[in-house]
C-alpha positions as CSV (number, residue, x, y, z in Angstrom):
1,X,-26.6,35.2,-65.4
2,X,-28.6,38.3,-65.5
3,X,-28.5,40.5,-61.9
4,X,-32.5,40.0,-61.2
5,X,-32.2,42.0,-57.7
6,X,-34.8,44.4,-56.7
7,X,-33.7,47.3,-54.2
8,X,-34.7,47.5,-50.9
9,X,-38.6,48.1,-50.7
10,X,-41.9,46.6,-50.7
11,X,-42.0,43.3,-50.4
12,X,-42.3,41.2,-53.6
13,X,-45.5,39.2,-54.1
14,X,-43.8,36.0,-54.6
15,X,-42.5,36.6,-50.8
16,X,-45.8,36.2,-49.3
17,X,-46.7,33.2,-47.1
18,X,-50.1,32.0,-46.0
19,X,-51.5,32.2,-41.9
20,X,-50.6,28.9,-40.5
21,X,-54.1,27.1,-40.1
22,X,-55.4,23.6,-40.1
23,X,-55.7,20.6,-37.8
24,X,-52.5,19.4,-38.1
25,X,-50.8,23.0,-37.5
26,X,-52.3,22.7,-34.0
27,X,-51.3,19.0,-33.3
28,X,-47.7,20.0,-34.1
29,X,-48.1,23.1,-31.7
30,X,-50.0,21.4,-29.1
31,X,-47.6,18.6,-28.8
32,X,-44.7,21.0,-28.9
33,X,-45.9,23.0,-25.8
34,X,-46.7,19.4,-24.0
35,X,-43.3,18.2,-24.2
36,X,-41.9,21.7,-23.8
37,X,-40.0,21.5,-26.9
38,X,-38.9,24.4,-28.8
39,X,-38.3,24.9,-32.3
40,X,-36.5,27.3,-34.6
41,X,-39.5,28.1,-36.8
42,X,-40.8,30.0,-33.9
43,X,-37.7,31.4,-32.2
44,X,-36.2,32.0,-35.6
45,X,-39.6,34.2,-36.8
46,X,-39.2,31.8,-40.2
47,X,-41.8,32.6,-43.3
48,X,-42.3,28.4,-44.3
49,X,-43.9,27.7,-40.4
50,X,-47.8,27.2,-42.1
51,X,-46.0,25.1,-44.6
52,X,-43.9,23.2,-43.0
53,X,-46.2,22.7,-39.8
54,X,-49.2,21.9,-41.8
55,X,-47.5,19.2,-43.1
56,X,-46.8,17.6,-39.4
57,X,-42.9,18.5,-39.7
58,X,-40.4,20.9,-37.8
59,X,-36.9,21.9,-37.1
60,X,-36.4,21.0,-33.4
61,X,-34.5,23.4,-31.5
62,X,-32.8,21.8,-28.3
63,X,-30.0,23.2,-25.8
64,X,-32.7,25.7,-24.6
65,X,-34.0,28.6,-26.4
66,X,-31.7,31.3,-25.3
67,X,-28.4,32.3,-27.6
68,X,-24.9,32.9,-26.2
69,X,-24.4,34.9,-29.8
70,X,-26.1,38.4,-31.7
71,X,-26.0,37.7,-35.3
72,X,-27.3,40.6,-36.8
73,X,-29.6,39.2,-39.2
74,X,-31.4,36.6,-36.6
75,X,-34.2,37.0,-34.4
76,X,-33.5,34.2,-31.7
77,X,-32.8,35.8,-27.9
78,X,-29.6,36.1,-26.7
79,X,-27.7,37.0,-23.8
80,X,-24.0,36.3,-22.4
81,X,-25.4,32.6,-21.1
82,X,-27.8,30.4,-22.1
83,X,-30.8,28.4,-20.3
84,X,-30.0,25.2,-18.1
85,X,-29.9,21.7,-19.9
86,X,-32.9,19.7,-19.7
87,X,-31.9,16.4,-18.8
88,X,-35.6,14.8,-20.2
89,X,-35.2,16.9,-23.5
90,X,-33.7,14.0,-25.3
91,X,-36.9,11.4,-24.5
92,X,-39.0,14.1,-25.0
93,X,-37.6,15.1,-28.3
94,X,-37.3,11.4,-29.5
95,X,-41.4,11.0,-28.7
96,X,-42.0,13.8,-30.2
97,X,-41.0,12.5,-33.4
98,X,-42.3,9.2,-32.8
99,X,-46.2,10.7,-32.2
100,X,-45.4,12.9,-35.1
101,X,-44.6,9.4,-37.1
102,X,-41.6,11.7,-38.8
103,X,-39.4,9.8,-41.0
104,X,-37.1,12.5,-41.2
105,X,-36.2,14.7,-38.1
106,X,-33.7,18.0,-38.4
107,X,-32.5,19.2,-35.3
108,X,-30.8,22.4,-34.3
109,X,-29.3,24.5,-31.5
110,X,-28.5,27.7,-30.1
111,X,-25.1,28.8,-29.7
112,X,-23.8,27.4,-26.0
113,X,-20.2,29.1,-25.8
114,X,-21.2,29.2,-22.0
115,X,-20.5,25.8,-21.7
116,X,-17.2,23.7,-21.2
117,X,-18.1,21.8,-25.0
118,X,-20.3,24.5,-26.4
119,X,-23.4,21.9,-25.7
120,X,-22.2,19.1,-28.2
121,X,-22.7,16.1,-25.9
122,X,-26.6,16.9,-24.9
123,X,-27.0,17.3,-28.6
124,X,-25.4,14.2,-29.6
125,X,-27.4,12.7,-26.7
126,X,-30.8,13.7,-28.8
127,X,-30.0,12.0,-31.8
128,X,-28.8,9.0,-30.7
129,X,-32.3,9.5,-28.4
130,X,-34.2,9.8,-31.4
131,X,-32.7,7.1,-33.3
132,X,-32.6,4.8,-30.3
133,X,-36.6,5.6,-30.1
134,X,-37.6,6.0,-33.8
135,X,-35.4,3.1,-36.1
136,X,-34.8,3.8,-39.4
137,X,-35.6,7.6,-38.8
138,X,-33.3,9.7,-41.0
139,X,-31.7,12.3,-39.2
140,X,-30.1,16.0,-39.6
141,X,-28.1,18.4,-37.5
142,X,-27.8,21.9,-38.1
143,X,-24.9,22.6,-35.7
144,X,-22.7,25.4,-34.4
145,X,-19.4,26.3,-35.7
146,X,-18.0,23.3,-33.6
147,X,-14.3,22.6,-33.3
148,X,-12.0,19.4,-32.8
149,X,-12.8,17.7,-29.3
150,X,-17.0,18.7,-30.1
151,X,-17.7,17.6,-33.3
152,X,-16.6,14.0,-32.6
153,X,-19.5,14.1,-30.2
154,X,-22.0,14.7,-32.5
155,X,-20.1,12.5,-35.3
156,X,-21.0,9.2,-32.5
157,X,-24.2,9.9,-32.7
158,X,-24.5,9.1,-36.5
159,X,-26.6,11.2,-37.3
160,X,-27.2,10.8,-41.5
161,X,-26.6,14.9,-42.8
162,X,-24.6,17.3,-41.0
163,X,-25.1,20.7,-41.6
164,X,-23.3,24.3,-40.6
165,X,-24.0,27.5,-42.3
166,X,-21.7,30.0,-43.7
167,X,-24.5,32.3,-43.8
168,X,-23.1,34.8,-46.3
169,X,-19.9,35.2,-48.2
170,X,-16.9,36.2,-47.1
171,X,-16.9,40.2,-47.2
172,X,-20.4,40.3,-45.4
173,X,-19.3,38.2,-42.2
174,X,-19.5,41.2,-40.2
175,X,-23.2,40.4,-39.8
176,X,-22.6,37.9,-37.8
177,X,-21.6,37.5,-33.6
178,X,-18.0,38.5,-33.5
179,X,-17.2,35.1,-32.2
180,X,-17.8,33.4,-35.5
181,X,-16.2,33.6,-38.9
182,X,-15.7,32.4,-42.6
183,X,-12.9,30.5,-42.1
184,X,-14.5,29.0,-38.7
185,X,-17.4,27.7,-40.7
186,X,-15.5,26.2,-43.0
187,X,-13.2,24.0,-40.8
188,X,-16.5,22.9,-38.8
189,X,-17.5,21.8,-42.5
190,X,-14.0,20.1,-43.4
191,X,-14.0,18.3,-40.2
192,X,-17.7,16.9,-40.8
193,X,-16.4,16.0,-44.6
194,X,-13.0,14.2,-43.2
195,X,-14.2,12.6,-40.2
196,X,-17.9,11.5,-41.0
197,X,-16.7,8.1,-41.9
198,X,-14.9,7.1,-38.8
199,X,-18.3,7.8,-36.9
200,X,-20.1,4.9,-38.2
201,X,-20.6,2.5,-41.1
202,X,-22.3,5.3,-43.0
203,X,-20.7,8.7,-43.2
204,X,-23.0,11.7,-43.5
205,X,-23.9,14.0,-46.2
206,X,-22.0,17.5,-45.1
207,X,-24.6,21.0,-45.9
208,X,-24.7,24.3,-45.6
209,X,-26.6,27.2,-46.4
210,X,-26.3,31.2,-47.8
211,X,-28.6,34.1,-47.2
212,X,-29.0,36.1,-50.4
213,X,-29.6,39.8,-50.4
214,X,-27.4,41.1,-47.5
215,X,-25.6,43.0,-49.9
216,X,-23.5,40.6,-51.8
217,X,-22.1,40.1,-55.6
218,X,-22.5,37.1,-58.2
219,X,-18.7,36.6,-57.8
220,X,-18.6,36.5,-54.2
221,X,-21.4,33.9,-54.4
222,X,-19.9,31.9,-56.7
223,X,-16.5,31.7,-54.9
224,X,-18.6,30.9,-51.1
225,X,-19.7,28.2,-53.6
226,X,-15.9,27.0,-54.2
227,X,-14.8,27.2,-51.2
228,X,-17.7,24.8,-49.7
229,X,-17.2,22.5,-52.4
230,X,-13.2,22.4,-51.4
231,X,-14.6,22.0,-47.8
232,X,-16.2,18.6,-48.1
233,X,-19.8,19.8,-48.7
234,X,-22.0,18.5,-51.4
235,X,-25.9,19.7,-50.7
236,X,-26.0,23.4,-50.3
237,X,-29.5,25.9,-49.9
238,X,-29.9,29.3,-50.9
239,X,-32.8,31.8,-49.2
240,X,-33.4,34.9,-49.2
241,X,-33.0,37.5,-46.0
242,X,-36.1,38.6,-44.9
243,X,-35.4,41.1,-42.0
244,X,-37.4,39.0,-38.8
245,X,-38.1,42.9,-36.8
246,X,-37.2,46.3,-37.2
247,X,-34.1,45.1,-34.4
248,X,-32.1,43.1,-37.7
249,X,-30.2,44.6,-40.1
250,X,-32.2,46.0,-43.3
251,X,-32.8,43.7,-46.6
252,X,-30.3,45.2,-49.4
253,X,-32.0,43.4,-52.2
254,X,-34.7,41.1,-53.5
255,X,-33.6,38.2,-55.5
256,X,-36.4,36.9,-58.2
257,X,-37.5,33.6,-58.3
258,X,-35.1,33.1,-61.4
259,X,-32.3,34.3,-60.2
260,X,-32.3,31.9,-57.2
261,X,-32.9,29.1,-60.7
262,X,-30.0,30.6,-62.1
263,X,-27.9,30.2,-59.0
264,X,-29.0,26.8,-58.3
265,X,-27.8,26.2,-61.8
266,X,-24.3,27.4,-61.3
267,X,-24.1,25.6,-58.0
268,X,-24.5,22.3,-59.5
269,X,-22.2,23.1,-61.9
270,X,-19.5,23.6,-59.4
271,X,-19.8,20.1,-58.0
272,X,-22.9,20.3,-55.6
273,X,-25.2,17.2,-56.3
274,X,-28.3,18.5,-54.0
275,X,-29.4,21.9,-54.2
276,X,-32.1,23.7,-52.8
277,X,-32.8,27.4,-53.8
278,X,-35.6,29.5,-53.5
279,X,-36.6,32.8,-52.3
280,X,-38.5,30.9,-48.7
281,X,-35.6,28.3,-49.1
282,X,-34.0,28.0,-45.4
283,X,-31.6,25.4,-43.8
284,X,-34.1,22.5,-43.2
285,X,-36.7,23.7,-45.8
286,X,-37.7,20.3,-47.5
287,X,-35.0,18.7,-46.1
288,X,-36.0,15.5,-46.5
289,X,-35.6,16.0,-50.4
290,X,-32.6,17.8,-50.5
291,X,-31.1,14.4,-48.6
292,X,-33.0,12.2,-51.1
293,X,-31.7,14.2,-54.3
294,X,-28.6,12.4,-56.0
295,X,-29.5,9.7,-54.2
296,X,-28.4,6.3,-56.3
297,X,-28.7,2.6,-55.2
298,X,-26.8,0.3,-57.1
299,X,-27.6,-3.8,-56.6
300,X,-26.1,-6.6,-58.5
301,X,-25.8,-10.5,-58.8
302,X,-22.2,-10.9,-60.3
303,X,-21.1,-14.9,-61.7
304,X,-17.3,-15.0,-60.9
305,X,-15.2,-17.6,-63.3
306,X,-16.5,-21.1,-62.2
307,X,-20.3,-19.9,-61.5
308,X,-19.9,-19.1,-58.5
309,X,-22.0,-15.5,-57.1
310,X,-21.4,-12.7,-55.7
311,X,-24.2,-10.2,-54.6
312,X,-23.4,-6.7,-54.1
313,X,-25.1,-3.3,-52.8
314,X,-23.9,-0.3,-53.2
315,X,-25.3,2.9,-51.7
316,X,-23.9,6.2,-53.3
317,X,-25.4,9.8,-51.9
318,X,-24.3,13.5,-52.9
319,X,-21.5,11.5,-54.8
320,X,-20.4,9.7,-52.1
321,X,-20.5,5.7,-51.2
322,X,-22.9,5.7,-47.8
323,X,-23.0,1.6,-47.5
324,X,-21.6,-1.3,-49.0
325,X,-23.2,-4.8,-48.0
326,X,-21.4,-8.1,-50.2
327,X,-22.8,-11.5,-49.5
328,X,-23.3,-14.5,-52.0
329,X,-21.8,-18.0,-52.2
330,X,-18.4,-17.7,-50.3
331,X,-17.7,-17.9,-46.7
332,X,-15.1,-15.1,-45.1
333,X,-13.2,-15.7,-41.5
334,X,-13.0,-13.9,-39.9
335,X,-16.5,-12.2,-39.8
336,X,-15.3,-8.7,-37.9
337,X,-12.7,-8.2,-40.5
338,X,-15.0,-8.7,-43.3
339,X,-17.6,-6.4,-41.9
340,X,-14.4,-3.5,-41.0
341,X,-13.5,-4.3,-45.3
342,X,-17.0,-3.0,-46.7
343,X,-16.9,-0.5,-43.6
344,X,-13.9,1.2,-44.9
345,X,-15.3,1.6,-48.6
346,X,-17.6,3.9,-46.9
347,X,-17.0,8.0,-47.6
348,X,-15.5,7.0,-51.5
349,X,-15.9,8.7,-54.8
350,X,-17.2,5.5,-56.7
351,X,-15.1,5.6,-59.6
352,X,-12.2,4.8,-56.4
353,X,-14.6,2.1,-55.2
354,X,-13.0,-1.1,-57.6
355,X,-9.5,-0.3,-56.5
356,X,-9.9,-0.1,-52.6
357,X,-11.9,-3.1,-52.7
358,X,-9.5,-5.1,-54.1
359,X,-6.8,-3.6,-51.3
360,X,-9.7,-4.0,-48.5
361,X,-10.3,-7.8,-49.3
362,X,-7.0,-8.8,-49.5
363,X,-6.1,-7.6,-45.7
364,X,-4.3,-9.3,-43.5
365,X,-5.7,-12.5,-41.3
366,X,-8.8,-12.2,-43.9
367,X,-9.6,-15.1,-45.7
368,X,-12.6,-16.2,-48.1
369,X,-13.3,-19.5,-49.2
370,X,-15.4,-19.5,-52.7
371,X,-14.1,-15.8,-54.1
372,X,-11.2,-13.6,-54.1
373,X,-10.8,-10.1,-53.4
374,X,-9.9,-9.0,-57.1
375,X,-13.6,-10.9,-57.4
376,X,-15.3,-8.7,-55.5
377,X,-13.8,-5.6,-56.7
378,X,-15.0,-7.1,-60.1
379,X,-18.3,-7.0,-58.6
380,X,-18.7,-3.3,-57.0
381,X,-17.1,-2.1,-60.1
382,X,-19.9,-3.1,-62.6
383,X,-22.3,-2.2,-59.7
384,X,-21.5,1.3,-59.8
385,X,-20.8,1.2,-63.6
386,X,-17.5,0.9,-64.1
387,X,-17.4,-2.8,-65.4
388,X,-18.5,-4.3,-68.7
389,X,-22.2,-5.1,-66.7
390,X,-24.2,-2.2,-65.4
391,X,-25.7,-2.9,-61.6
392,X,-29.7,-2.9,-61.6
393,X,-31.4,-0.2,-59.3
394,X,-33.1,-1.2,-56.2
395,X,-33.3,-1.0,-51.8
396,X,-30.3,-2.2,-50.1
C-alpha cells in the first residue's frame, strides 16, 4: 500500500462539499426545529449535511445537545454537565422519522457522565419509541463508551446495529476527553458483540469508526483494525479529520481518495464484511448501505426421508445468523420451546449453524411430530450451503 498522504495544507479538491440547498434540505430543517430535535450534522459541523439532508435523512442527536466531554478533535459544546432530559424527545423523535417516511433511522448522543447511567435509559427509551411508532424501521445507535449495567439498556431496546467509535488508534488517544480510552472502547464493542443476542431474537451488527489523518501510521491502522475484529465488530468506516474551527486540533495529513480504497481493501481482508471508506465517510454516512452490505438471505424447501417438508429461512448479516424462522409439515409442543430453539441459533457463524440445530431441537420437554431435529439441522445446513442442496435466495 503506497503512503498517498498529503501534509498539512490547502484543502484538497476532492474535500469540497456543495451548500446545502433544495426543498427537501428545508423540510428536514424545518421539521427539526418544530419538534426541537437536534442532530449531530449540525452540532458536529459535519461536511455530508447538503448530502445527507437533501436526501430527507439525518443522524438524530438526543440526550440534549450539550457534552459532558472535550475531545480535541470535535466541535459539539461541552461543559462539566449536560442539558435536562426531555421527557417528549422520544415521541417527538419517533414522528419525526415517521413524517420523514425514514426506513432507516441512526441515532446518537452526547456524552452524559453527569448522570447516574450516563443517559442509557432515555436513549433506549427513543428506539424502542421509534420502533414502537415506525414498524419495520431499521435502526442504529451510535453510543457512548457504555459499561456493564448501561449497555443492557440499550441492548432491550433492539435496536438492529450498534455502534461506538475508537476514533483513532491506539498511540493517538490523547485527542480524546481524558475520561475515555482505547481499551474502554473496546469493551463497550465486546459487550455489544457478546451480549446482542440475549437482547432479542435478532442480535445487532456491532460498528465502529476511525478518523484518518491525526497523525497516524499504516501499521497502527492495521492493528486498530485487529483489535476491532477480535472485539466482535464486523462493519467498520474510515473518514478523514477535517479540523471543524480553528478551537480543534490541526489536520496532520490528507489521505487520497485511493488510499482510503486501499484501506478499505485491507480491512476486508482482515475479516470486516461491511466497509465504508472515504475521505467525507463519517459514522452514519450511508448507513443504511453499510447495514445492507454482506447482507445474505438464504430460503429453502427441504423433503426429509418419507416426503415429508421442511421450510427454512435463514438470515445471515456481517457473517452473522440475524433470524432463523422453520415451519413445514410437522407439529412441535411445546410452541415457546420451539420459538426459544430457532431463537438461540441467533448471533452464529453459519458454518456452526447444522450442529447447534441439531443440539437446539433435541432439548428437553420439546417434541415434534412429523420431523426430527437431526432433520432440521439437515435443512439449515443446505440452506446456508453446507449440505449437498444449495438454499435459493429470497425475503424471510
Amino acid at each position: 500500500m503506497k503512503d498517498g498522504s498529503m501534509q498539512q495544507g490547502r484543502k484538497p479538491d476532492w474535500l469540497k462539499v456543495r451548500i446545502p440547498a433544495g426543498e427537501n434540505w428545508r423540510q428536514v430543517s424545518r421539521l427539526l426545529a418544530a419538534r426541537g430535535l437536534a442532530t449531530v450534522c449540525d452540532s458536529a459541523k459535519c461536511p455530508n449535511k447538503a448530502e445527507c439532508w437533501g436526501a430527507s435523512t439525518a443522524t438524530f442527536m438526543v440526550l440534549g445537545s450539550v457534552c459532558t466531554r472535550a475531545c480535541r478533535f470535535c466541535a459539539v459544546s461541552h461543559a462539566a454537565a449536560g442539558e435536562s432530559l426531555r421527557a417528549e424527545e422520544p415521541r417527538q423523535l419517533a414522528e419525526a422519522v415517521a413524517e420523514l417516511s425514514l426506513k432507516y433511522a441512526v441515532v446518537t448522543s452526547v456524552d452524559r457522565d453527569d448522570l447516574g447511567d450516563r443517559g442509557a435509559a432515555h436513549f433506549g427509551e427513543c428506539v424502542r419509541a421509534i420502533k414502537s411508532r415506525n414498524p419495520g424501521v431499521r435502526v442504529e445507535v451510535l453510543i457512548p463508551d457504555y459499561r456493564e449495567g448501561e449497555i443492557e439498556l440499550i441492548l432491550a431496546s433492539r435496536p438492529d446495529v450498534v455502534a461506538h467509535n475508537l476514533e483513532t488508534v491506539r498511540r493517538l488517544q490523547g485527542v480524546r476527553d481524558r475520561r475515555a480510552s482505547y481499551d474502554a472502547s473496546l469493551r463497550t464493542l465486546r459487550l455489544a458483540a457478546s451480549a446482542g443476542a440475549s437482547a432479542g431474537s435478532r442480535a445487532p451488527v456491532v460498528k465502529s469508526s476511525l478518523l484518518l489523518g491525526l497523525g497516524e501510521s499504516r501499521e497502527e491502522v492495521f492493528a486498530a483494525m485487529d483489535d476491532l475484529v477480535a472485539a466482535g465488530c464486523t462493519s467498520l468506516v474510515m473518514g478523514q479529520y477535517l479540523r471543524p474551527t480553528s478551537a480543534q486540533i490541526p489536520v496532520a495529513s490528507y489521505l487520497s481518495p485511493e488510499t482510503f480504497a486501499e484501506y478499505a481493501a485491507e480491512a476486508r481482508s482482515r475479516g470486516f464484511v461491511s466497509v465504508v471508506a472515504s475521505p467525507l465517510a463519517r459514522t452514519s454516512y450511508h448507513a443504511r448501505a453499510s447495514f445492507e452490505e454482506g447482507k445474505v438471505e438464504k430460503r429453502i424447501d427441504y423433503k426429509v426421508p418419507g416426503g415429508k417438508l421442511i421450510r427454512v429461512a435463514v438470515e445471515i448479516d456481517s457473517g452473522l445468523v440475524r433470524r432463523v424462522k422453520v415451519a413445514g409439515d410437522f407439529f412441535a409442543h411445546p410452541e415457546n420451546l420451539f420459538e426459544e430453539a430457532e431463537a438461540s441459533l441467533v448471533a452464529l457463524p453459519p458454518e456452526r449453524l447444522p450442529a447447534a440445530a441439531a443440539a437446539a431441537f433435541s432439548r428437553e420437554g420439546l417434541v415434534i411430530f412429523g420431523a426430527s431435529a437431526s432433520d432440521i439441522a439437515e435443512a439449515l445446513g443446505r440452506a446456508v450451503g453446507l449440505g449437498d442442496a444449495e438454499g435459493s435466495g429470497g425475503s424471510l
